[in-house]
Each structure stands twice: as structure tokens, then as C-alpha cells.
C-alpha positions in Angstrom: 154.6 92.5 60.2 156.2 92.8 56.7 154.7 96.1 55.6 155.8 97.6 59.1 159.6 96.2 58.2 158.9 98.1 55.0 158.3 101.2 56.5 160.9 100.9 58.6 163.4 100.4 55.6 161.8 103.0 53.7 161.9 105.4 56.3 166.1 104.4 57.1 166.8 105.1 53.3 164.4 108.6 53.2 166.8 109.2 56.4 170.0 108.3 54.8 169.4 110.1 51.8 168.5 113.4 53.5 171.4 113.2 55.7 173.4 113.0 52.4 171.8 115.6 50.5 171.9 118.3 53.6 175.6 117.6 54.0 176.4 118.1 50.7 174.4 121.4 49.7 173.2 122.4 52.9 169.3 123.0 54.3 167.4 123.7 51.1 167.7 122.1 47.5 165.8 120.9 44.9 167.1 117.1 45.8 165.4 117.7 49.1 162.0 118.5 47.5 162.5 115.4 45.0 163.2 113.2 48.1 159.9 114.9 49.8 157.7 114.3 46.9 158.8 110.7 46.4 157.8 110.4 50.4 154.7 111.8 50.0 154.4 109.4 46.7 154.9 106.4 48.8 152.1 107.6 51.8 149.8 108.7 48.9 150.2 105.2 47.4 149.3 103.3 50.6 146.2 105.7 52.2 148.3 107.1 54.5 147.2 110.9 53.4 148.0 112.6 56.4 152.4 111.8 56.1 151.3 112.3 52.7 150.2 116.1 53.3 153.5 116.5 55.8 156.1 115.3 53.3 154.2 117.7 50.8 154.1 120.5 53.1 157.9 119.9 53.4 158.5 119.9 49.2 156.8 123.0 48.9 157.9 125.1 51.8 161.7 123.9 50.2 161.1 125.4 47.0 159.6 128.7 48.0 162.7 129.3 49.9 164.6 127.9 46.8 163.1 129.5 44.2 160.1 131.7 45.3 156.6 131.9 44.6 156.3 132.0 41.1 158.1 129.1 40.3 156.5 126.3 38.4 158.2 123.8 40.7 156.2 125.5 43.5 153.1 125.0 42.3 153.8 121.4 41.5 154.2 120.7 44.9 151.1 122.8 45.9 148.9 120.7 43.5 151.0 117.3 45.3 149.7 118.8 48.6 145.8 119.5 47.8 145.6 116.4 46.4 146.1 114.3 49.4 144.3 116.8 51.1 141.8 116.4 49.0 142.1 112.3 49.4 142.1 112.6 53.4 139.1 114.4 53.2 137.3 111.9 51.0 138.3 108.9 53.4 137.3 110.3 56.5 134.0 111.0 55.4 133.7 107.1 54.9 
């Protein structure tokens, strides 16, 4: 019960913050990937690797409209995304 009241509190602040970020600069900033990568962060963290590979999906697909291909921020989040990948892949071998 208390780690789903968690989520659900984690999940109303990742809302609010978008919401605030998207009004202020529009669709796509770096604030948005930030906030994306501290999502996936939080899924990595408890096993959940599958919302770990969406919120990592979301970071890099941010910053290559952003900032483009070649941007070290891209890859970043690229090496974020194969590593829960990665972990996903491990546990359901288990």
C-alpha cells in the first residue's frame, strides 16, 4: 500500500512538473529530458525496467529534436536507454 501511494505521488509531481515545463518553453527542452531521465532513474531503481525504457525512449527522442544526432546529450540518453534494456533482459531470463 505505501509504495503504491508513492507512485502515485511520484507520478502527480512528474505530471506537475511537465505541465510546468511545456507551458513555459513549449513541447521540447532540455528540462523535459532531465525530468525524463530522473523518471526513468526512479523505475531503474525499483526493477521496473520496462517504464524505465519508456521514460528513456522519451529523453532521447527530446534531444534529437533539440539538439540532433551528434549531441553528447543524445547519446547519454541512448546509453540510459540500453541500459535498462539491457537490465529487462537479464530479469526476464530469471
Amino acid at each position: 500500500v505505501f509504495e503504491k501511494a508513492k507512485k502515485i505521488k511520484v507520478y502527480y509531481h512528474f505530471q506537475q512538473n511537465k505541465q510546468a515545463i511545456v507551458s513555459a518553453y513549449g513541447d521540447f527542452h532540455p528540462l523535459l529530458s532531465e525530468l525524463y531521465d530522473i523518471m526513468s532513474a526512479y523505475h531503474k531503481n525499483n526493477g521496473e525496467y520496462e517504464d524505465a525504457i519508456t521514460f528513456s525512449k522519451s529523453s532521447v527522442i527530446n534531444m534529437l529534436k533539440i539538439c540532433g544526432s551528434t549531441h553528447p546529450r543524445v547519446g547519454s540518453a541512448i546509453i540510459s536507454w540500453r541500459y535498462a534494456a539491457s537490465r529487462q533482459i537479464r530479469n526476464s531470463k530469471h
